[in-house]
C-alpha positions in Angstrom: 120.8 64.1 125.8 122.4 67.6 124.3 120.9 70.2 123.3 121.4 73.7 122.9 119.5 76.1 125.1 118.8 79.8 125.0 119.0 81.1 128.6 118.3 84.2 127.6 118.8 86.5 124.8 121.7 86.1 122.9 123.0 83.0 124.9 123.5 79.8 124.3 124.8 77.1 126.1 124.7 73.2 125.5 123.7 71.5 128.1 122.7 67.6 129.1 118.8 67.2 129.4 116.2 65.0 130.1 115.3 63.1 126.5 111.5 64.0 126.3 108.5 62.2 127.4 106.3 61.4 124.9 102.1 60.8 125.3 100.3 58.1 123.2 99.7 61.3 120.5 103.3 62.0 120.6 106.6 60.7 118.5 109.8 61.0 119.5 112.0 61.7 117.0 116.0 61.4 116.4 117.8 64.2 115.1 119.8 63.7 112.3 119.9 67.8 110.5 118.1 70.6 112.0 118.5 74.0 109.9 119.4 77.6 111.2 116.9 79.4 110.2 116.6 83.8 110.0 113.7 83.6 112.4 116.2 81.8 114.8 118.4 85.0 114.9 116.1 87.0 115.6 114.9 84.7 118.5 118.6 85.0 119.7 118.8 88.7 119.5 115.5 89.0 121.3 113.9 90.4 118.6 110.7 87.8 117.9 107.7 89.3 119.7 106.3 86.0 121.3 109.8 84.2 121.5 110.2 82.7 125.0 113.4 81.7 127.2 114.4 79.2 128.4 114.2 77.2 125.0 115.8 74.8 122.9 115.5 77.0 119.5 115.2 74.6 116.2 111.6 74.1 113.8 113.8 73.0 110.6 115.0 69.3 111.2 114.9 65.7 110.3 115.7 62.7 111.4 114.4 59.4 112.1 111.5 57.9 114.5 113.0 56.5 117.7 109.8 56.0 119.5 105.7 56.2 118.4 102.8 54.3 119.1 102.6 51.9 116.4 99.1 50.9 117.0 97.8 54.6 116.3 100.4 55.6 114.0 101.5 52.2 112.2 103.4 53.8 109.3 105.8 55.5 112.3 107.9 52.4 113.1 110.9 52.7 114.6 114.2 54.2 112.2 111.6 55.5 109.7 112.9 58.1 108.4 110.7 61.8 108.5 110.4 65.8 108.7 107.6 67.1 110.9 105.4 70.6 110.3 106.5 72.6 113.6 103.3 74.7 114.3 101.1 74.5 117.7 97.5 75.7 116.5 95.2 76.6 119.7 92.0 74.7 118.0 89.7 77.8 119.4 90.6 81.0 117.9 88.3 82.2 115.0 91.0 81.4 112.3 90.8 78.0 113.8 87.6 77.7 113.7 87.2 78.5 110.4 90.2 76.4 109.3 92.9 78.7 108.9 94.9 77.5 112.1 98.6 78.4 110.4 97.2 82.0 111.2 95.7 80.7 114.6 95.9 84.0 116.3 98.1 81.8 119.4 100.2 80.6 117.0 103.0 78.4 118.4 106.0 77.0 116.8 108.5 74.4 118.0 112.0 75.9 118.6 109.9 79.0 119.1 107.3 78.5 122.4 108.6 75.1 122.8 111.3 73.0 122.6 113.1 72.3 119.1 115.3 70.7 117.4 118.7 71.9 118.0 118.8 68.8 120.2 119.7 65.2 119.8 116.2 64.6 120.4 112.5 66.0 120.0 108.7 65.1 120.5 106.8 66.0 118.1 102.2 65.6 117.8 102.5 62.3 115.9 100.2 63.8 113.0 102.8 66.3 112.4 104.9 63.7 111.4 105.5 63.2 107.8 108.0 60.0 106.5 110.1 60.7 103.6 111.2 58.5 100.7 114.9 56.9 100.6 115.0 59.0 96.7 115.6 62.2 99.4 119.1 63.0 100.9 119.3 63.7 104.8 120.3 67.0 104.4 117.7 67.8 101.1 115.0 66.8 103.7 116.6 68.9 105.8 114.8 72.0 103.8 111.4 71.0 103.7 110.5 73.6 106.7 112.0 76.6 103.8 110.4 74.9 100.9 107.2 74.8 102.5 107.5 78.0 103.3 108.4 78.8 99.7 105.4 76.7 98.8 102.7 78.6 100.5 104.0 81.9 99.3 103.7 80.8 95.3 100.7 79.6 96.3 99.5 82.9 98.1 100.8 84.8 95.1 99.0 82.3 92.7 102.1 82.2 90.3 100.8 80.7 86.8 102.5 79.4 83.5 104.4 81.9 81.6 104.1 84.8 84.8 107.6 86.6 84.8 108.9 86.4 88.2 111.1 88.7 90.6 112.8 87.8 93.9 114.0 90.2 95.9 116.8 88.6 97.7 118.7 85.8 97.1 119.7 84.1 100.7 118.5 80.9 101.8 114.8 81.7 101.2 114.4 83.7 98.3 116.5 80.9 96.8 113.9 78.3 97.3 111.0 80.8 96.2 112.5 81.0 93.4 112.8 77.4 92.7 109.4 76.8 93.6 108.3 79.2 91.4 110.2 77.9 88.7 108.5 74.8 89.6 105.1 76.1 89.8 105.2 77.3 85.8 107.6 80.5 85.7 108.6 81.3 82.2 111.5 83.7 83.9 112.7 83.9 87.6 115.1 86.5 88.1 117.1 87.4 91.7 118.5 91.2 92.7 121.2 90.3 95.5 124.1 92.2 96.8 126.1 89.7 97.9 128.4 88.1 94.5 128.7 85.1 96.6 124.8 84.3 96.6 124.5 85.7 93.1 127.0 83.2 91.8 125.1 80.3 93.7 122.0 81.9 92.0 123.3 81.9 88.6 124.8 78.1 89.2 121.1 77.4 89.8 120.2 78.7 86.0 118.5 81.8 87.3 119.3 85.3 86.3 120.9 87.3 89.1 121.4 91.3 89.3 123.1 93.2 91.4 121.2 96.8 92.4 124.8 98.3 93.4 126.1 97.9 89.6 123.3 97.0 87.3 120.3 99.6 86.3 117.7 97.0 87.4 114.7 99.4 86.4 116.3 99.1 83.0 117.1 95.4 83.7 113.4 95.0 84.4 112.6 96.9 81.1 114.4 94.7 78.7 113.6 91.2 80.8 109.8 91.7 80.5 109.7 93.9 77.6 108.7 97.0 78.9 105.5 95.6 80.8 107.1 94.9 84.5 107.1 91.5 86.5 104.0 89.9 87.1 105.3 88.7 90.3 107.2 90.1 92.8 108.6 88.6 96.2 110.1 90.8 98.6 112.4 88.5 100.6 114.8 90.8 101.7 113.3 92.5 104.3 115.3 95.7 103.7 113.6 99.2 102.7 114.9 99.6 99.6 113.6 96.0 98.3 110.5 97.1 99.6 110.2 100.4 97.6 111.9 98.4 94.6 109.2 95.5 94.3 106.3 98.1 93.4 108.1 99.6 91.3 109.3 96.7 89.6 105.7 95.2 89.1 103.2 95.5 86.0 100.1 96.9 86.3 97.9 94.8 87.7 100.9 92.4 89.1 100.7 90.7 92.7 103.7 91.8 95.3 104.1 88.7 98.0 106.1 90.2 101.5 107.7 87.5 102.7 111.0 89.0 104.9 110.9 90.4 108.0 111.7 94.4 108.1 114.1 95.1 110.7 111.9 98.1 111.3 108.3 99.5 110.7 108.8 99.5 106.7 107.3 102.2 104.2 105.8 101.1 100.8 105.5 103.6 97.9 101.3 103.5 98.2 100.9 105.6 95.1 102.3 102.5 92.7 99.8 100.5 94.8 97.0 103.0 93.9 97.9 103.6 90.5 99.1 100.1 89.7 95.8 98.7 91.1 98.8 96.2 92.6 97.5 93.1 95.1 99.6 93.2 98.2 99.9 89.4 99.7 101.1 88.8 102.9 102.4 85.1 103.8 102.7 83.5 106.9 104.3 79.5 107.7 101.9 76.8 105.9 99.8 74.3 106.4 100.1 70.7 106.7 98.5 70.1 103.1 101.5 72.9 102.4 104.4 71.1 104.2 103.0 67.5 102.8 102.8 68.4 99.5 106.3 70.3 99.6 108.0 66.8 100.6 106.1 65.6 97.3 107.8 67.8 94.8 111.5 67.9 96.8 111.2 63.6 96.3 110.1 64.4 92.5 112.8 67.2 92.3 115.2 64.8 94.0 114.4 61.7 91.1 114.4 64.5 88.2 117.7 65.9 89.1 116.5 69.2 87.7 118.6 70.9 90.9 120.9 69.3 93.0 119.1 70.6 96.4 122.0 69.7 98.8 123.9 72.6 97.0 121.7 74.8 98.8 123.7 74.2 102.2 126.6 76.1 102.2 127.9 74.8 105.5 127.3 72.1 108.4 128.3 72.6 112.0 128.2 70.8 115.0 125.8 71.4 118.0 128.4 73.1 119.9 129.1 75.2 117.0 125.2 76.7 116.9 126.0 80.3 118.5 128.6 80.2 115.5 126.7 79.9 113.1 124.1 82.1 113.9 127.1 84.9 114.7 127.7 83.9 110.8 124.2 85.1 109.5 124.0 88.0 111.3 127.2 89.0 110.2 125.7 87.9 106.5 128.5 85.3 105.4 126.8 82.7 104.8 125.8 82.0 101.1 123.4 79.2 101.9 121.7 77.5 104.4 123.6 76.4 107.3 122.9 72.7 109.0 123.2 71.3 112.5 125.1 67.8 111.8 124.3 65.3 114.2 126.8 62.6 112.8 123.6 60.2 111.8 123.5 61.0 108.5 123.0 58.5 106.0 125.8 58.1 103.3 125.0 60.5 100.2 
């Protein structure tokens, strides 16, 4: 089969390999989508701490069961279509133990540790394996790795009916926070981006979108939550300056979730923190619960029509083209999410 392997750090070549064994707990899976993820450019940089080489990157895909072993897992039949939850949890640690294992302190990820998806093929532990309905497009299942992401962090910042919600950037990620949030009781959900491009994607999504290089956004903030500040804040961007911005932004007594990965050892203004009596939430993956009950609400999004999810890709590539597109997000062009095509998708 192809696939696309990282040799080393910031190289990629696609190469023919074995299609993978699988054990009786195992299913083998065909892809059809796999996403590029952030986390997978800093993998190719060489900037994840436990990222290893060789490796076939990829933890965002779906595709379709080529091979499972229907006595264990009867609902796994052949050509049934499915997204899997990518994490390896060691079963031992004390977070484990106590049934935290998205935080198991070994923490593995496929694409990460292990081979992914950027491949025509992948195992996968069978009980990782989660069918989807036919009401769900290919490349809408596609993003149920970033939803369930987006899942887990409303649910670690507890977002309730009526809260007034800020996300601090608007790429691929802070887009479907904000969705979820939106879908998790939001009165208001409002973006700061730089980029016009993602803001105009934002606004097409009926959110409100600000730009911090040409808009007063503390006086934006004033007037969109009359005076009191935003009871939530997601910090998506990673950058310093949305960091410093999202306690300020906050109410009194608000909740600020970090979700994006600082490029470097970040600073936080402590004395809105202090003074703001502000709860700090850090979010990490999901868990399966997470990641079943995200493919839930995408199929009751998808029969709603409230947002047409596949909008949220903003380009499709070919395997061959993967070093591409990640050379695309670092250089920040992309609007959306970018998907692998592997020329199996079903007609939309």
């Amino acid at each position: 089969m192809k696939a696309a392997v990282l040799t080393e750090w910031q190289r990629i070549e696609l190469q023919e390999v074995p299609v993978p064994e699988i054990g009786e707990d195992e299913c083998l899976i065909e892809v059809t989508y796999a996403g590029v993820c952030g986390s997978d450019v800093h993998i190719y940089k060489g900037h994840h701490p436990t990222a290893v080489t060789p490796v076939i990157p990829g933890h965002e895909f779906t595709g379709r069961v080529a091979k499972a072993s229907t006595d264990l897992y009867p609902h796994l039949t052949a050509g049934t279509r499915v997204v899997a939850e990518p994490l390896i949890s060691c079963g031992e640690c004390a977070a484990c133990l106590e049934g935290h294992v998205h935080v198991c302190r070994r923490l593995k990820l496929l694409g990460i540790h292990t081979d992914g998806g950027f491949a025509q093929y992948i195992k996968v532990p069978a009980a990782k394996v989660i069918p989807i309905s036919d009401v769900l497009s290919d490349r809408a299942a596609a993003l149920a790795e970033p939803f369930a992401v987006a899942f887990h962090v409303n649910r670690q910042a507890e977002v309730r009916h009526g809260d007034r919600v800020l996300v601090v950037g608007g790429g691929p990620i802070g887009m479907v926070v904000g969705i979820v949030a939106k879908q998790s009781g939001a009165a208001k959900v409002v973006f700061t981006e730089l980029n016009e491009d993602r803001l105009a994607v934002i606004r097409s999504f009926g959110f409100e979108g600000v730009n911090p290089q040409t808009t007063d956004v503390n006086a934006y903030a004033e007037q969109a939550t009359d005076g009191a500040g935003f009871d939530v804040v997601f910090e998506v961007s990673g950058s310093q300056p949305g960091l410093l911005s999202a306690t300020k932004l906050c109410k009194i007594k608000g909740t600020v979730v970090l979700v994006g990965f600082p490029g470097r050892r970040p600073e936080l203004e402590v004395m809105d923190i202090i003074f703001k009596e502000l709860r700090v939430v850090g979010s990490r993956v999901y868990t399966l619960q997470d990641f079943k009950k995200t493919v839930r609400m995408l199929e009751e999004l998808a029969v709603e029509g409230r947002y047409r999810l596949e909008a949220l890709v903003s380009d499709t590539r070919s395997l061959e083209q993967l070093e591409e597109a990640i050379q695309t997000m670092i250089r920040g062009e992309n609007t959306g999410k970018i998907l692998i095509d592997y020329g199996l998708a079903q007609p939309e």
